[in-house]
Backbone as CSV, one residue per row, in Angstrom:
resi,resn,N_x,N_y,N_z,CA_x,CA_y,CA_z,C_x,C_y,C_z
1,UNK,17.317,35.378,15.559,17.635,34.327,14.613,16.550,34.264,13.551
2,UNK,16.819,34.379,12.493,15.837,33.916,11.450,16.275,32.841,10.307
3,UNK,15.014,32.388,9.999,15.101,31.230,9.495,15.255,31.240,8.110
4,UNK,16.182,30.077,7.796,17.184,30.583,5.944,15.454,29.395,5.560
5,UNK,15.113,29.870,4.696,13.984,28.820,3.031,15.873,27.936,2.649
6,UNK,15.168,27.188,2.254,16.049,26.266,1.767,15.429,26.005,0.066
7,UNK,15.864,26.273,-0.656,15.292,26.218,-2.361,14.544,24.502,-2.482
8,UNK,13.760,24.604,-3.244,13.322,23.502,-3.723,13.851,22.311,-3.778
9,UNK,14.010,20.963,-3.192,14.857,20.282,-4.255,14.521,19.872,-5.810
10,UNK,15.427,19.912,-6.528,15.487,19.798,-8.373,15.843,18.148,-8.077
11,UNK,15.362,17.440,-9.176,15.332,16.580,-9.529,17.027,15.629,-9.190
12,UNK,18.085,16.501,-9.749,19.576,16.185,-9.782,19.543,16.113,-8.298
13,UNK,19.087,16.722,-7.201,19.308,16.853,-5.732,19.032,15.595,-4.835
14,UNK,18.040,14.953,-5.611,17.700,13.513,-4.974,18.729,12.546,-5.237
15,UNK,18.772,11.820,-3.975,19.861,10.983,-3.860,19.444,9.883,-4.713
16,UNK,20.735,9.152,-5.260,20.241,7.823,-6.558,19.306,6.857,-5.985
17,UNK,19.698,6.495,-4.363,19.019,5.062,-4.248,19.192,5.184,-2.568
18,UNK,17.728,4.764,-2.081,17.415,5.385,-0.635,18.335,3.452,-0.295
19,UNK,18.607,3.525,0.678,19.374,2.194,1.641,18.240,1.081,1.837
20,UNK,17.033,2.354,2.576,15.963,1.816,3.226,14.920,0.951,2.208
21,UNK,15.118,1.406,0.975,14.103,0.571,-0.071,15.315,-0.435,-0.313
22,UNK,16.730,-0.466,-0.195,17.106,-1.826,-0.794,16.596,-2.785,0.136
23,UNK,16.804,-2.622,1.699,16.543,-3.201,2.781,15.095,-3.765,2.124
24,UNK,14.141,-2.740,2.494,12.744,-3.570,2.272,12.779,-4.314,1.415
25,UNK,13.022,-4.285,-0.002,12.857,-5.400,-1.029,13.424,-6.579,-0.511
26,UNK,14.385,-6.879,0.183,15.671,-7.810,0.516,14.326,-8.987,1.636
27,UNK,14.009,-7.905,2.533,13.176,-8.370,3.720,11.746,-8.220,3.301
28,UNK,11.655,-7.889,3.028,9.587,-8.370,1.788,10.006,-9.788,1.328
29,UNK,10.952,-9.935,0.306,10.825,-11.126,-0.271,10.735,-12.399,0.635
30,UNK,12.020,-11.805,1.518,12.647,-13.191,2.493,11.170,-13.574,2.991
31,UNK,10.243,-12.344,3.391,8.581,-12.811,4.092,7.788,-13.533,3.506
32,UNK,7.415,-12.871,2.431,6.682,-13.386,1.556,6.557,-14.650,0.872
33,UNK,7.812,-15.109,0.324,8.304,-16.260,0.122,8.272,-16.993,1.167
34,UNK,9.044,-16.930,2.076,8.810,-17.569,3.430,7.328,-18.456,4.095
35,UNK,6.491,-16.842,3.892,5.409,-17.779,4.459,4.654,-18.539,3.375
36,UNK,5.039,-18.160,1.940,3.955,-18.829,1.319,4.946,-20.767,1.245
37,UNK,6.239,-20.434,1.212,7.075,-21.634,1.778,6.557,-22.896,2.660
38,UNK,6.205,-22.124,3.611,5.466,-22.306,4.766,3.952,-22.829,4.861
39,UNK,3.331,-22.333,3.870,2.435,-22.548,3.602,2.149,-24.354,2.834
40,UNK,3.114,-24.070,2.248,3.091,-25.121,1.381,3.653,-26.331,1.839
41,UNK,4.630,-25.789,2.573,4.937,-27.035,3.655,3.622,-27.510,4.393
42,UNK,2.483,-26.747,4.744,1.854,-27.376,5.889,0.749,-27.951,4.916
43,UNK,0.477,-27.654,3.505,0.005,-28.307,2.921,-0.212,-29.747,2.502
44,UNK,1.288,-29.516,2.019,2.080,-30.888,1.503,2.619,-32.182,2.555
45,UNK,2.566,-31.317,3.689,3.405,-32.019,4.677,5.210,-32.146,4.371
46,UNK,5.326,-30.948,4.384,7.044,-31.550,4.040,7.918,-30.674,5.154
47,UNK,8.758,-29.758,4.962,9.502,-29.687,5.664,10.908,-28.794,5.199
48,UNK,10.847,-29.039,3.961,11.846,-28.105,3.296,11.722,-26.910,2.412
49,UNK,10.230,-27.010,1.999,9.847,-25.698,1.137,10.112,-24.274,2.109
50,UNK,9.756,-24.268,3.233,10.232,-22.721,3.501,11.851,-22.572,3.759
51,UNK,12.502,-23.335,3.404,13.910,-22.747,3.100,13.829,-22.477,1.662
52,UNK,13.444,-23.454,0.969,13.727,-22.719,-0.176,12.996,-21.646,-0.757
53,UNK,11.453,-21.226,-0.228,11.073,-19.884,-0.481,11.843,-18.634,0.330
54,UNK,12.634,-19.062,1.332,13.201,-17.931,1.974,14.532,-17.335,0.829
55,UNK,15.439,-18.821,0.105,16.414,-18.611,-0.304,15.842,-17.741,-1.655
56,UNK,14.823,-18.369,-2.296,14.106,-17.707,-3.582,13.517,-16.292,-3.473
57,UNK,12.883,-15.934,-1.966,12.226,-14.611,-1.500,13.776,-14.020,-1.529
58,UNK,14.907,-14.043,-0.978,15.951,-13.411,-0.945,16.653,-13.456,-2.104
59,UNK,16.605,-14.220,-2.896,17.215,-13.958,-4.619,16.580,-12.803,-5.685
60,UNK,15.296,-12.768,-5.788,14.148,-11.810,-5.821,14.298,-10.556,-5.517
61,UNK,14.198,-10.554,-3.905,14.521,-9.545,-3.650,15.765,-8.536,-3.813
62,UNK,17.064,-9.287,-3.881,18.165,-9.043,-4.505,18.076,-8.276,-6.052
63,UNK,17.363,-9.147,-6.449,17.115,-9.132,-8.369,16.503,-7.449,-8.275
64,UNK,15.733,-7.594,-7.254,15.082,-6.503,-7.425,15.435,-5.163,-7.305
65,UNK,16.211,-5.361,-5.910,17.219,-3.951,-5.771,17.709,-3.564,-6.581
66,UNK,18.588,-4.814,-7.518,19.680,-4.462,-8.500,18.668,-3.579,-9.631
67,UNK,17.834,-4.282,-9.588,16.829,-3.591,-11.222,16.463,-2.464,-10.787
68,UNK,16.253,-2.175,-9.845,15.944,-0.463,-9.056,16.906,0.466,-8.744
69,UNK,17.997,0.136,-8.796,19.148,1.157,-8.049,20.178,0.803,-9.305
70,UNK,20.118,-0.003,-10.493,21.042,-0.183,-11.359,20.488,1.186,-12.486
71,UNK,19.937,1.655,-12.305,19.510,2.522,-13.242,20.762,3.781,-13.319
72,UNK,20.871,4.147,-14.772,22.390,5.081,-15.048,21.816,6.860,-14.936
73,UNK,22.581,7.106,-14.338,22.117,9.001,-14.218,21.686,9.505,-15.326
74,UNK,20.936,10.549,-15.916,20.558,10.393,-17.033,21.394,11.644,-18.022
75,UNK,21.576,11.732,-18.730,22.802,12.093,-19.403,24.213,12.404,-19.023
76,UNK,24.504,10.939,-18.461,25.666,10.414,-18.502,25.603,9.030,-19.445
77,UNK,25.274,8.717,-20.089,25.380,7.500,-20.824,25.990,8.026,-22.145
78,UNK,26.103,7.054,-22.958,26.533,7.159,-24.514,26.228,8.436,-24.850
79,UNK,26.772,9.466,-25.369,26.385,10.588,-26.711,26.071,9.715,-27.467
80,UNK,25.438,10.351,-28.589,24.389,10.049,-29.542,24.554,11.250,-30.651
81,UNK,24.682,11.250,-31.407,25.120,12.474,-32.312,23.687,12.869,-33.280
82,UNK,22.985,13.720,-32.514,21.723,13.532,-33.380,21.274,15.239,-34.525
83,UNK,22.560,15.118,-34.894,22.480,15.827,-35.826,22.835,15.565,-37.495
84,UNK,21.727,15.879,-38.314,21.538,15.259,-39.302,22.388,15.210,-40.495
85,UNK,22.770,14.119,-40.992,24.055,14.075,-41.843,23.718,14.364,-43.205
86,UNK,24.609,14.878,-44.057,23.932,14.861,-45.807,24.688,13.279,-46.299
87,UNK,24.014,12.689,-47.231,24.629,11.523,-47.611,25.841,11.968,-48.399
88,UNK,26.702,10.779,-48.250,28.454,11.246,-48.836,28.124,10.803,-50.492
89,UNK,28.648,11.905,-51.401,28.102,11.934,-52.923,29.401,11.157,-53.456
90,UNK,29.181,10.345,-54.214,30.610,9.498,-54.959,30.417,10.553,-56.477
């Protein structure tokens, strides 16, 4: 048996958007927010701030995926006609 090289991967070969980074952003925020939530609850004495840093850590984190994985393949967008015109003579 011998073993096939497998070519390089090229840039086009990488997949658009790993699962595992939407996950983390989603679950970083929910933490982060959370404890600083948390935090502030034990500050203040209250009781409701770490829900709403959990709901805000998870909006965030959302925001964030979208701004990371919304990105368009790259020449697939609009043509652009960038070839140079003569002005139209009246």
């Amino acid at each position: 048996m011998g073993q096939q090289s497998t070519p390089p991967a090229s840039p086009d070969d990488s997949p658009s958007g790993d699962p595992w980074h939407a996950f983390g952003y989603v679950v970083s925020g929910v933490a982060v927010y959370g404890v600083l939530g948390w935090l502030a609850d034990r500050w203040l004495g209250t009781s409701f701030l770490v829900a709403i840093g959990i709901l805000l850590g998870a909006g965030i984190g959302i925001y964030m995926t979208f701004a990371r994985f919304n990105r368009g393949v790259p020449g697939t967008g609009p043509q652009h006609d960038t070839t140079p015109h003569e002005p139209e003579q009246e």
